[in-house]
C-alpha positions as a Python dict, from the first residue, in 0.01 Angstrom:
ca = {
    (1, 'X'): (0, 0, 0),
    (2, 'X'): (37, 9, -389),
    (3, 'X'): (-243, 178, -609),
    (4, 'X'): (-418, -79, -820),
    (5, 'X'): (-354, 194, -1087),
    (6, 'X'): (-2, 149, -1100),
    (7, 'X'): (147, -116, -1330),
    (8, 'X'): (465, -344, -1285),
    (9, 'X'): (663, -330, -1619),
    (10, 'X'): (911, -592, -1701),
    (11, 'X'): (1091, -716, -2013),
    (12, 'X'): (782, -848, -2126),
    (13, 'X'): (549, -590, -2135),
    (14, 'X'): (780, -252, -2150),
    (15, 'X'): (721, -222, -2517),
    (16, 'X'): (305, -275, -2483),
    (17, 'X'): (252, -77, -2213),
    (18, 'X'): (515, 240, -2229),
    (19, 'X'): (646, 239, -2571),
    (20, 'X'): (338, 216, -2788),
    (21, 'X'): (84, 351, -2559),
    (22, 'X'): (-70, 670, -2651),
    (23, 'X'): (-42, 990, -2414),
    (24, 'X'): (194, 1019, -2093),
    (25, 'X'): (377, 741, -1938),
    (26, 'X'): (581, 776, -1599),
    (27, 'X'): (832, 505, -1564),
    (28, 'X'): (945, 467, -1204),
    (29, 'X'): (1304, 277, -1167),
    (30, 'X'): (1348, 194, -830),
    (31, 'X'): (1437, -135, -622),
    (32, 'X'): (1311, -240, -257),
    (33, 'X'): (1606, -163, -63),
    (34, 'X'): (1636, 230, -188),
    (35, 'X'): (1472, 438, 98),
    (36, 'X'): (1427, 769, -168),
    (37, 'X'): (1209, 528, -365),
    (38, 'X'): (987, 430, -100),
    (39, 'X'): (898, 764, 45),
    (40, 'X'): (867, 858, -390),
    (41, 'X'): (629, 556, -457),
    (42, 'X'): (331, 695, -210),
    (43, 'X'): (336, 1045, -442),
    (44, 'X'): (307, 802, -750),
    (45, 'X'): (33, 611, -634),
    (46, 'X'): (-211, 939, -551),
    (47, 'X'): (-124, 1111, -867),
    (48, 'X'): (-226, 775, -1040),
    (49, 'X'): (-555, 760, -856),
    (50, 'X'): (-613, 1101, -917),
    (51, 'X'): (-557, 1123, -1298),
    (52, 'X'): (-685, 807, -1403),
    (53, 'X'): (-706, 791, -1779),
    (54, 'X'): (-475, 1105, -1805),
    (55, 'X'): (-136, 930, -1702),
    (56, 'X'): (-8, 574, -1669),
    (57, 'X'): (243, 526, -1410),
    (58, 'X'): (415, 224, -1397),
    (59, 'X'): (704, 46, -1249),
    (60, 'X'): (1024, -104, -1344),
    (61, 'X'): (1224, -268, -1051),
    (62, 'X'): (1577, -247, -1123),
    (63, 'X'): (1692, -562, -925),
    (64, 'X'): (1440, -767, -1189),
    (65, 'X'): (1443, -507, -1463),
    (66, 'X'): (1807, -481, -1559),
    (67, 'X'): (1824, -468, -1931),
    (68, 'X'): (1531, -200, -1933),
    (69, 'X'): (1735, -15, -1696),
    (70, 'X'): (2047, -32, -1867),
    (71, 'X'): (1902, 61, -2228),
    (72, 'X'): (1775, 377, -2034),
    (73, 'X'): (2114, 460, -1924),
    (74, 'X'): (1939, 427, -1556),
    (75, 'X'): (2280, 503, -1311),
    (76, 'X'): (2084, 608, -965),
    (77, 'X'): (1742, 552, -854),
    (78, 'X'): (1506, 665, -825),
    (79, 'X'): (1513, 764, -1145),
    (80, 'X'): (1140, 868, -1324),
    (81, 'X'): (1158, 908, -1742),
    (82, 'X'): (810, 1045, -1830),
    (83, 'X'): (726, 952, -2196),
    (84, 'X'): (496, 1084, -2417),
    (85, 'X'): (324, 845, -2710),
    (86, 'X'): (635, 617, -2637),
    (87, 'X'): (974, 884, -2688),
    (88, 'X'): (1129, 1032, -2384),
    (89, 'X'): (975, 1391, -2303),
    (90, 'X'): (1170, 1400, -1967),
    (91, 'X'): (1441, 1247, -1672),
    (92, 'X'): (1383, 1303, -1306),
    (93, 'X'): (1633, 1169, -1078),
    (94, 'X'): (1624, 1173, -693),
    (95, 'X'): (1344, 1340, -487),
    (96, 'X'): (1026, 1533, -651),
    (97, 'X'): (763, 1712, -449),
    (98, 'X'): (411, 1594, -615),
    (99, 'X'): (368, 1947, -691),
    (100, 'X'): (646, 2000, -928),
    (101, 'X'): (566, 1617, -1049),
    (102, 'X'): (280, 1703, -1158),
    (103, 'X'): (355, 2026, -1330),
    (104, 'X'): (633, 1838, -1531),
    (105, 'X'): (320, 1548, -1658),
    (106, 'X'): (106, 1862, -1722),
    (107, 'X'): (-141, 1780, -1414),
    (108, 'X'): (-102, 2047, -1263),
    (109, 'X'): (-392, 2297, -1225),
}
């Protein structure tokens, strides 16, 4: 099940929501039939209900999303870029505990 406090991003509203938005964004790139991404998406979803108002995570399914994937130079999946106030801080791509996730979007305690 998908936390309400994760966003779909599209062409549409990529720019609103990741680019000029303030603070940290995680960007997940992922598509339905990629079995890493679906055992990823549950860590996504608790570190989104736990730091509410500290990160936005949102969503960009690569199937759909194929122009934002290709301007990010987005070759596997899953593939997280974190930015921060809308440049690229960092790339992730393949597995991530939620430990080290967290450390890399400064959550960590």
């Amino acid at each position: 099940m998908a936390s309400e406090n994760v966003i779909t991003l599209d062409a549409g509203n990529f720019a609103a929501k990741v680019l000029q938005t303030k603070g940290t964004v995680l960007v997940d790139f992922w598509a339905e039939w990629c079995g890493p991404c679906k055992m990823l998406a549950p860590l996504l979803d608790q570190i989104a209900d736990a730091h509410v108002g500290k990160v936005t995570i949102g969503k960009v399914d690569v199937d759909k999303g194929q122009e934002i994937a290709a301007q990010y130079n987005v070759r596997a999946i899953p593939t997280l870029l974190i930015f921060e106030d809308g440049k690229i801080k960092d790339q992730i791509v393949g597995m991530i505990s939620k430990a080290n996730l967290e450390q890399k979007l400064g959550l960590a305690a």
